[in-house]
Structure formats: structure tokens, C-alpha cells
C-alpha positions as protocol buffer text, in pm:
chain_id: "A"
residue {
  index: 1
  type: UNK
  ca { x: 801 y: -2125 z: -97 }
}
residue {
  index: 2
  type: UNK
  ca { x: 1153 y: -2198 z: -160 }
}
residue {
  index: 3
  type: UNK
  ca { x: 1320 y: -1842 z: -201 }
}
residue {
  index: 4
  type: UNK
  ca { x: 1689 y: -1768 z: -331 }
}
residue {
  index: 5
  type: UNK
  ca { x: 1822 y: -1461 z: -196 }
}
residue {
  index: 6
  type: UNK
  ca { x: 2062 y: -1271 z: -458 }
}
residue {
  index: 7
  type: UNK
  ca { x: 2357 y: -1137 z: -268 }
}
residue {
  index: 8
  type: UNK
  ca { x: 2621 y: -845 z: -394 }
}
residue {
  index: 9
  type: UNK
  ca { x: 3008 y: -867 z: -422 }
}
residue {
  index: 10
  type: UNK
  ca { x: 3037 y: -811 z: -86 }
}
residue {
  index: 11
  type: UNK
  ca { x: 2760 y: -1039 z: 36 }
}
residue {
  index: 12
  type: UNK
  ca { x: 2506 y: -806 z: 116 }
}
residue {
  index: 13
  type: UNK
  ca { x: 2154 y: -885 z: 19 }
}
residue {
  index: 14
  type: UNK
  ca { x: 2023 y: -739 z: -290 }
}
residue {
  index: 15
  type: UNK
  ca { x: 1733 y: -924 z: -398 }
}
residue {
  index: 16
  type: UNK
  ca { x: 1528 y: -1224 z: -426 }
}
residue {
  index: 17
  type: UNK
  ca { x: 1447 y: -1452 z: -656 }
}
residue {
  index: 18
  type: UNK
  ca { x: 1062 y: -1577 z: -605 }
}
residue {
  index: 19
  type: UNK
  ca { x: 979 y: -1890 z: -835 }
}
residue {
  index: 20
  type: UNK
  ca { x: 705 y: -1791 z: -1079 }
}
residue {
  index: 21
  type: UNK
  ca { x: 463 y: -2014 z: -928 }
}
residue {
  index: 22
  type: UNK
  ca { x: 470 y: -1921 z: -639 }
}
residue {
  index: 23
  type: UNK
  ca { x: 473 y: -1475 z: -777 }
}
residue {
  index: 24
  type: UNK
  ca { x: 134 y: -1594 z: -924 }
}
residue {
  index: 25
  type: UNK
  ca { x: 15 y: -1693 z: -608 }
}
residue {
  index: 26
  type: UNK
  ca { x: 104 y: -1376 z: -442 }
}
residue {
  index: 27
  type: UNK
  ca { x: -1 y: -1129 z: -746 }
}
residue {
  index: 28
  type: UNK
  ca { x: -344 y: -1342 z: -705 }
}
residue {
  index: 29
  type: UNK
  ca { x: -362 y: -1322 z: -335 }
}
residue {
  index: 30
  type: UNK
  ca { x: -341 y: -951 z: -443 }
}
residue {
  index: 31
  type: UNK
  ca { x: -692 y: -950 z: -583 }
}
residue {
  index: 32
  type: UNK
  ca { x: -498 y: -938 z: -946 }
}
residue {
  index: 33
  type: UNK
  ca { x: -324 y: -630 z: -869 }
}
residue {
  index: 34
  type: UNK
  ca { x: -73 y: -521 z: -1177 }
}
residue {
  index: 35
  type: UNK
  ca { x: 215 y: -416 z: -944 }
}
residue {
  index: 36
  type: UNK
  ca { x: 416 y: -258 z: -1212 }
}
residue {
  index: 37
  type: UNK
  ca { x: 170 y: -22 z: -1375 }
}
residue {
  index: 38
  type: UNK
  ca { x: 16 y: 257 z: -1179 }
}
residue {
  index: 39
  type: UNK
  ca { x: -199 y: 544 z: -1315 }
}
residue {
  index: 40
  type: UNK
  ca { x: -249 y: 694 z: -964 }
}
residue {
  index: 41
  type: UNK
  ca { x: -84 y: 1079 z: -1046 }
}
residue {
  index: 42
  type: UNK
  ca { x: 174 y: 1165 z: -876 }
}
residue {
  index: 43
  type: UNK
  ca { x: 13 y: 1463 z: -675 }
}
residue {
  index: 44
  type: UNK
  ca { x: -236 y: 1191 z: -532 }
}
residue {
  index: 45
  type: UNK
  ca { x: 53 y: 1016 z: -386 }
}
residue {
  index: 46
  type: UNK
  ca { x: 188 y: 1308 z: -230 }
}
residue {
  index: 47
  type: UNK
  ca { x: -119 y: 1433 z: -93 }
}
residue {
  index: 48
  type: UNK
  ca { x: -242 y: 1086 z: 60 }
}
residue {
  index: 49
  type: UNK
  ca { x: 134 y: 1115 z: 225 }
}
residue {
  index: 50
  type: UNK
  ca { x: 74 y: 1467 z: 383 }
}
residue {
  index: 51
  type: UNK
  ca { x: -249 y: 1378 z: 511 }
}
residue {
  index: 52
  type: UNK
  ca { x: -112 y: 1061 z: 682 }
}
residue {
  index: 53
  type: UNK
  ca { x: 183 y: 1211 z: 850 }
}
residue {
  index: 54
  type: UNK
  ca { x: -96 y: 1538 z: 991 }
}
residue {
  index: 55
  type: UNK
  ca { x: -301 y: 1240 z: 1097 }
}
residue {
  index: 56
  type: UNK
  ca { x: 6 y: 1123 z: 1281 }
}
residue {
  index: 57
  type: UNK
  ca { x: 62 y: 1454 z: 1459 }
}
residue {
  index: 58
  type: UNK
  ca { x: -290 y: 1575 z: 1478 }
}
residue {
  index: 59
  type: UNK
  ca { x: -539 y: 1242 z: 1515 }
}
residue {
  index: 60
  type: UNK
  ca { x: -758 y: 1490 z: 1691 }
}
residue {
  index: 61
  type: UNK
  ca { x: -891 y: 1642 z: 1369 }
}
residue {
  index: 62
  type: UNK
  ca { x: -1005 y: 1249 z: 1262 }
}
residue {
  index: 63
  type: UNK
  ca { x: -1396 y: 1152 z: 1282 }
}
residue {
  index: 64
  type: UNK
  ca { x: -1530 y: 826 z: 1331 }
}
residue {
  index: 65
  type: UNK
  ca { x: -1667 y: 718 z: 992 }
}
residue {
  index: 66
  type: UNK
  ca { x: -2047 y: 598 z: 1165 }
}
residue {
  index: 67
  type: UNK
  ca { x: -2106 y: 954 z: 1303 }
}
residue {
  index: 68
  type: UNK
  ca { x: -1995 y: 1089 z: 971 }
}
residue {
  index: 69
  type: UNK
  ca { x: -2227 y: 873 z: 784 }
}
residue {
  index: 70
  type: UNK
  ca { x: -2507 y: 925 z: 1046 }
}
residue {
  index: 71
  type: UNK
  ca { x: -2508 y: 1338 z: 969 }
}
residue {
  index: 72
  type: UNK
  ca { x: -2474 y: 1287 z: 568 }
}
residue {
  index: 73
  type: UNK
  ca { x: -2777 y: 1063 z: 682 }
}
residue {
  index: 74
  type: UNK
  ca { x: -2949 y: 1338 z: 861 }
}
residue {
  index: 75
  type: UNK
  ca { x: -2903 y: 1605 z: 584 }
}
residue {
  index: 76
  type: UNK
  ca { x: -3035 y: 1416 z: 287 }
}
């Protein structure tokens, strides 16, 4: 992949330039993934985010997703 990184006046990095070739690789690789349109709602976001950072704090409160599955079993 031959990248060209895109500098500012002061010659910090500010981008990249990825040859289209090789962005259709990635976006593929990406199981077709349209990275510039999302319809996931803004509150979804948000509340994925809060739920990650209580899992951070609190990974008590997680269940394994076998024992989970085994009760739904259990009750159906």
C-alpha cells in the first residue's frame, strides 16, 4: 500500500491520502460497509457508550452469554 501522508503548514500530520485501489480493498475487507452513511440514531450511540463505560466500572453485572442462552432455553 503505498500511502502519502498530507502534512499542515507547520508539518504536522493531517491526513492521508489512500490510493483508490487500495480504499476498495479496505471498504471490501469491511464486508461492504458504507462508511459515510449511518442511520444508527443518535440516542443508540449514546446509549451503547454508557453501557460500555458501566461495563468498564461494573463487569460484575455482565453474564456469560451460554448460561444466558441455557435459561431462555429452560423457560421456553
Amino acid at each position: 500500500m503505498n500511502l502519502q501522508y498530507i502534512s499542515d503548514s507547520k508539518g504536522k500530520t493531517s491526513g492521508v491520502f489512500i490510493p483508490i485501489e487500495d480504499w476498495n480493498r479496505i471498504k471490501d475487507k469491511l464486508c461492504e460497509v458504507d462508511l459515510e452513511i449511518s442511520d444508527i440514531p443518535v440516542w443508540h450511540i449514546e446509549e451503547v457508550r454508557k453501557r460500555i463505560e458501566d461495563f468498564k466500572h461494573r463487569n460484575e453485572i455482565a453474564l456469560d452469554f451460554n448460561t444466558v442462552m441455557d435459561e431462555i432455553d429452560k423457560e421456553l
